[in-house]
VMD Tcl script that builds the backbone (N, CA, C; Angstrom):
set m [mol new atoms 168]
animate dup $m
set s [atomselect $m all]
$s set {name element resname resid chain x y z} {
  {N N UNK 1 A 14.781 4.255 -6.597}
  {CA C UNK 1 A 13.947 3.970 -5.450}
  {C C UNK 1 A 13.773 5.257 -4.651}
  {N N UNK 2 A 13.042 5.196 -4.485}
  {CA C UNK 2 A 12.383 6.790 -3.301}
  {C C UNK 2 A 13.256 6.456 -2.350}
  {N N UNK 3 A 13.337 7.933 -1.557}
  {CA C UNK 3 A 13.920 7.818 -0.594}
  {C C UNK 3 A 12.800 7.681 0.950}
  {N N UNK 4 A 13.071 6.950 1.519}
  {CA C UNK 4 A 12.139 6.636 2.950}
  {C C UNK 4 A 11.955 7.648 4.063}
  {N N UNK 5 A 10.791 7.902 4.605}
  {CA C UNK 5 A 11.122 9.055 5.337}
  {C C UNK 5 A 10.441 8.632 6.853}
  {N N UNK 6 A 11.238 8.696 7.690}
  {CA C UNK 6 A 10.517 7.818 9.436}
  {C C UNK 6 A 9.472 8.105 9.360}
  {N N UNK 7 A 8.766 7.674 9.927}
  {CA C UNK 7 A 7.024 8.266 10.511}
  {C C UNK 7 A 7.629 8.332 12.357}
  {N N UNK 8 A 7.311 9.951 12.420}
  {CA C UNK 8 A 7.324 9.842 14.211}
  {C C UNK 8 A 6.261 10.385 14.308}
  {N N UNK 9 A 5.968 10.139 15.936}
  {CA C UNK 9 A 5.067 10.465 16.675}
  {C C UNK 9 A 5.364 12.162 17.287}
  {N N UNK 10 A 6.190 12.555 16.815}
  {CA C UNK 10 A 6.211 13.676 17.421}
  {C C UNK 10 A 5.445 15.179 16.781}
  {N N UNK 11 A 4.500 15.151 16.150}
  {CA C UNK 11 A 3.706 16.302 15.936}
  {C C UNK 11 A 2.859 16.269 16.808}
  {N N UNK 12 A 2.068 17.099 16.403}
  {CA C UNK 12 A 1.078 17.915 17.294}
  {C C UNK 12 A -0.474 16.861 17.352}
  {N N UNK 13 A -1.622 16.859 17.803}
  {CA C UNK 13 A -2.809 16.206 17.465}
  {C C UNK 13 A -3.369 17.296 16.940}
  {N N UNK 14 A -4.401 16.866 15.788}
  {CA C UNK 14 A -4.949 17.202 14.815}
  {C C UNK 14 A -6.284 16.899 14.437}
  {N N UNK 15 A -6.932 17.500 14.310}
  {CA C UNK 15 A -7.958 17.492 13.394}
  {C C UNK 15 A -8.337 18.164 12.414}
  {N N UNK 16 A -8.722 17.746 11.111}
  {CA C UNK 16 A -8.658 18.029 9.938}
  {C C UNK 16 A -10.237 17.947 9.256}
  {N N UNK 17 A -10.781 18.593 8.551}
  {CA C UNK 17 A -12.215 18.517 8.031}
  {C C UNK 17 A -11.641 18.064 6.223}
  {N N UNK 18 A -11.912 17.016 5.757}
  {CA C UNK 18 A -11.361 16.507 4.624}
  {C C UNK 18 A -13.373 16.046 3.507}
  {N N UNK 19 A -13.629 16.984 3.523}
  {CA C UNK 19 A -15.032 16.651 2.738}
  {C C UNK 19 A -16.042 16.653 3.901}
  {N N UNK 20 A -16.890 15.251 3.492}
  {CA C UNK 20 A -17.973 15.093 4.711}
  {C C UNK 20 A -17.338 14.447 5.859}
  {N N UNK 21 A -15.938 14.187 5.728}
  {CA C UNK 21 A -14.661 13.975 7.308}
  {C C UNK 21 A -14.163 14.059 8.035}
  {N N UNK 22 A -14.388 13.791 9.183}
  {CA C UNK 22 A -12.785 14.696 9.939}
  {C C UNK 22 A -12.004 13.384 10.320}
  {N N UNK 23 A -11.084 14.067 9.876}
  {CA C UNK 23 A -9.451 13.217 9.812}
  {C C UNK 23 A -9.427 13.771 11.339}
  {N N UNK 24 A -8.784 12.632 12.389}
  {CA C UNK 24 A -7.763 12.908 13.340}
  {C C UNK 24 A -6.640 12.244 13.250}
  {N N UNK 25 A -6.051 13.236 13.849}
  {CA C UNK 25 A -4.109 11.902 13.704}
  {C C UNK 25 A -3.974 12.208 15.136}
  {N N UNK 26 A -3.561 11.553 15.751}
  {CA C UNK 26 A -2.803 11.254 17.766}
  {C C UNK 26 A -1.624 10.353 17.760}
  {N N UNK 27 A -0.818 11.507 17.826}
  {CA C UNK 27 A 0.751 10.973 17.910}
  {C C UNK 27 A 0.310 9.573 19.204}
  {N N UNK 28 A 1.309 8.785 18.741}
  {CA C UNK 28 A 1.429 7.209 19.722}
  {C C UNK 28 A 2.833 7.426 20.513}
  {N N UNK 29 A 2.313 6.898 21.338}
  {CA C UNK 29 A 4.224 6.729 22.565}
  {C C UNK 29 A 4.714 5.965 21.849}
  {N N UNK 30 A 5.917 5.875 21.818}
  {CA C UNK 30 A 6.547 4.735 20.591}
  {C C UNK 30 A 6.970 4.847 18.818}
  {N N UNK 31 A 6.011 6.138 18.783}
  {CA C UNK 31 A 6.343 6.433 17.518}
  {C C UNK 31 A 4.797 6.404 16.554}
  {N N UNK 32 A 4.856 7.141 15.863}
  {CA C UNK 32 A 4.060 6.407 14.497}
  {C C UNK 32 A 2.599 7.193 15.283}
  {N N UNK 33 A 1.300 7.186 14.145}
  {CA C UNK 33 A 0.152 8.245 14.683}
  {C C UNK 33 A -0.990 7.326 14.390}
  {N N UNK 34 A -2.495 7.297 15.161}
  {CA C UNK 34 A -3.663 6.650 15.012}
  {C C UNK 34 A -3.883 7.949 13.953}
  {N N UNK 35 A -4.685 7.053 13.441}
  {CA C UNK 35 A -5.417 7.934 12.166}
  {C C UNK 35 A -6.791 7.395 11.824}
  {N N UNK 36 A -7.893 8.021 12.352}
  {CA C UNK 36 A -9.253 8.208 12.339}
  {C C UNK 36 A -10.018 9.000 11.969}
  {N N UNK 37 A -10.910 8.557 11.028}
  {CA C UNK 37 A -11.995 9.324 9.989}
  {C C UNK 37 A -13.190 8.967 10.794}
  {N N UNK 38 A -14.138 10.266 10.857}
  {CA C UNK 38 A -15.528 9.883 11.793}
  {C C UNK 38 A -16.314 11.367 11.039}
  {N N UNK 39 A -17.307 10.514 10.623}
  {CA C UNK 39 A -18.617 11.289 10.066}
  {C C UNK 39 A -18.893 12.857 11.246}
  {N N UNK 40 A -19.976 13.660 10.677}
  {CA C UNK 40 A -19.899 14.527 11.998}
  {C C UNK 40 A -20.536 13.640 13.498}
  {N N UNK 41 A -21.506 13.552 13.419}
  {CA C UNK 41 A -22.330 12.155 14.346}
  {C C UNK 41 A -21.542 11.680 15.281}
  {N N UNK 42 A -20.375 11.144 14.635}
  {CA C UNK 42 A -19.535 10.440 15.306}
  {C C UNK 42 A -18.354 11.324 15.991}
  {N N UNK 43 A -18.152 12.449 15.872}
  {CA C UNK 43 A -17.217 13.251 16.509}
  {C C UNK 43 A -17.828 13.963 17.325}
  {N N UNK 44 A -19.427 14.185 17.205}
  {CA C UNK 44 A -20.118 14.484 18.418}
  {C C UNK 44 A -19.814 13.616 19.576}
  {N N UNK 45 A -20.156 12.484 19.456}
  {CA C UNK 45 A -20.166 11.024 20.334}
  {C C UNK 45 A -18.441 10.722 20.696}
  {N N UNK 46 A -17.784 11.406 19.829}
  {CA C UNK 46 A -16.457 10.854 20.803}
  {C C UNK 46 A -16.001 12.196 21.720}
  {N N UNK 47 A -16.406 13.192 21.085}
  {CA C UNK 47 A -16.029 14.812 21.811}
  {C C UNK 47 A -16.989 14.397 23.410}
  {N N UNK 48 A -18.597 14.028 23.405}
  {CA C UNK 48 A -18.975 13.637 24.480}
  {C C UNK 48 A -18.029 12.421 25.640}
  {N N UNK 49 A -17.664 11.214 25.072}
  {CA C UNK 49 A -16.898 10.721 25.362}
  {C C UNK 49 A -15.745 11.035 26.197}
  {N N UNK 50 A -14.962 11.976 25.733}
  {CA C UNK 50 A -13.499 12.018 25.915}
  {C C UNK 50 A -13.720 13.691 26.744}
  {N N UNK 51 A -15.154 14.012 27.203}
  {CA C UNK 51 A -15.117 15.273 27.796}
  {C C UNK 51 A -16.060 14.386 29.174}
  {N N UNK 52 A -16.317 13.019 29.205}
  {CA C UNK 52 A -17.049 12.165 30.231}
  {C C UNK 52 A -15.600 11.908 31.037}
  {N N UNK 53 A -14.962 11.308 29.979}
  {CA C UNK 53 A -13.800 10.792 30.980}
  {C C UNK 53 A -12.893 12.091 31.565}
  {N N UNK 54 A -12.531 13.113 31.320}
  {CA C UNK 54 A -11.791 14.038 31.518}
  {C C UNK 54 A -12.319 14.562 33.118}
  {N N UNK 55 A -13.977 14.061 33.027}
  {CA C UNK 55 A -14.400 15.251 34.113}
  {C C UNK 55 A -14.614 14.488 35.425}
  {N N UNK 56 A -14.687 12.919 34.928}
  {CA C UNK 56 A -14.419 11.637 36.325}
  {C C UNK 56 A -13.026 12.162 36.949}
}
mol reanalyze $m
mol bondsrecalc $m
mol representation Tube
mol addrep $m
């Protein structure tokens, strides 16, 4: 049997270009990481997003 290895939350956030992808991973409080694939389109629209809320 393999040996098991924790999943923590403690790395860094990330984004990754994986083909026509970008991978993000966002460490979670609690442990363990969201992991989201978004076309380019869509990382336009969340980069707008998350630079709307930053500036309220």
């Amino acid at each position: 049997m393999a040996a098991m290895k924790p999943r923590t939350g403690d790395g860094p956030m990330e984004a990754v270009r994986e083909g026509r992808l970008i991978i993000v991973r966002v460490p979670l409080e609690g442990g363990g990481r969201l992991v989201v694939s978004v076309n380019d389109d869509e990382a336009k629209e969340l980069a707008a997003a998350l630079t709307s809320a930053v500036e309220s």
